[in-house]
N, C-alpha and C positions, 0 to 999 in steps of 0.2 A: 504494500500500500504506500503509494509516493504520498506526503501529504504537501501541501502546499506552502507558500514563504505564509501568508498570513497563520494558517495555522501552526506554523512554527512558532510561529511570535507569539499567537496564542498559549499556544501550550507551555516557551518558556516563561510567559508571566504568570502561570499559575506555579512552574517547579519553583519561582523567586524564595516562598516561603516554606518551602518543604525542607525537612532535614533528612539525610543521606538513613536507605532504609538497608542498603548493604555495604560493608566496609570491606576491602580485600586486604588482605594481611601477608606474610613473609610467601605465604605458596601461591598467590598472585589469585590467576581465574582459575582455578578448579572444579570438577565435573560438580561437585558438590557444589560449587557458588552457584554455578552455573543457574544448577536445579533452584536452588532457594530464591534465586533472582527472579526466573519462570514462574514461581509459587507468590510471589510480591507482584511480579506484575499481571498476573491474574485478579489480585487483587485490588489493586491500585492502577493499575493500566499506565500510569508516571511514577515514577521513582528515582532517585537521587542515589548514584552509588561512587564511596571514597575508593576510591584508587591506590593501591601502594605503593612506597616511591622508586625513584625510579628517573632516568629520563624520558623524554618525550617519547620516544620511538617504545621502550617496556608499558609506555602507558596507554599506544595507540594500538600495539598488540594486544592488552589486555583487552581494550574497548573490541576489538575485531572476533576475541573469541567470546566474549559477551554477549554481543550482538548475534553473532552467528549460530552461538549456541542456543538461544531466547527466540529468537526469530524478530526481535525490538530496532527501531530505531534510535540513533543518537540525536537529541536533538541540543545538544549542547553543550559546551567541554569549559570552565575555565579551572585550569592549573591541574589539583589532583581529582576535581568532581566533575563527573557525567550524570547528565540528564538522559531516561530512556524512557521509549515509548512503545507499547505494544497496546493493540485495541482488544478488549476482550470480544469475541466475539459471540458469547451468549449472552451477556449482561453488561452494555458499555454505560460503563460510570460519567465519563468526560465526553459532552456533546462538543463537537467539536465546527468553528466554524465553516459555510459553504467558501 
């Protein structure tokens, strides 16, 4: 689902006040994070997750197997936090604009 620049901007002014709902720690993405990110954004459909450090390039791999393994889009990066996005498709919480 491509979504559009307006609903990007939508969507990051709603993640402005959310706090980081998954934190990655010394083993980076693991199938486990993975999963518990999938489980968050089932529920949340946006989610805030810290990144472990690292420079740029360990932390745009981490984003690539996050994404890839969640099926989420990123909709935001500054320094060590990502904004994601995945639509529930039984139950969408976040109406998003046309």
């Amino acid at each position: 689902m491509a979504l559009s620049p307006s609903q990007i901007r939508y969507l990051r002014s709603l993640a402005h006040d959310l706090s980081p709902v998954v934190l990655l720690g010394n083993k980076g993405a693991s199938d486990a994070v993975v999963k518990e990110l999938g489980q968050a954004l089932d529920i949340h459909e946006l989610v805030k997750v810290k990144l472990s450090g690292g420079d740029k390039d360990e932390r745009q791999a981490q984003i690539d197997v996050l994404t890839h393994g969640t099926g989420a889009e990123p909709i935001h990066q500054i320094g060590h936090v990502v904004v994601l996005f995945r639509r529930n498709a039984d139950e969408p919480k976040i109406a998003l604009p046309r």
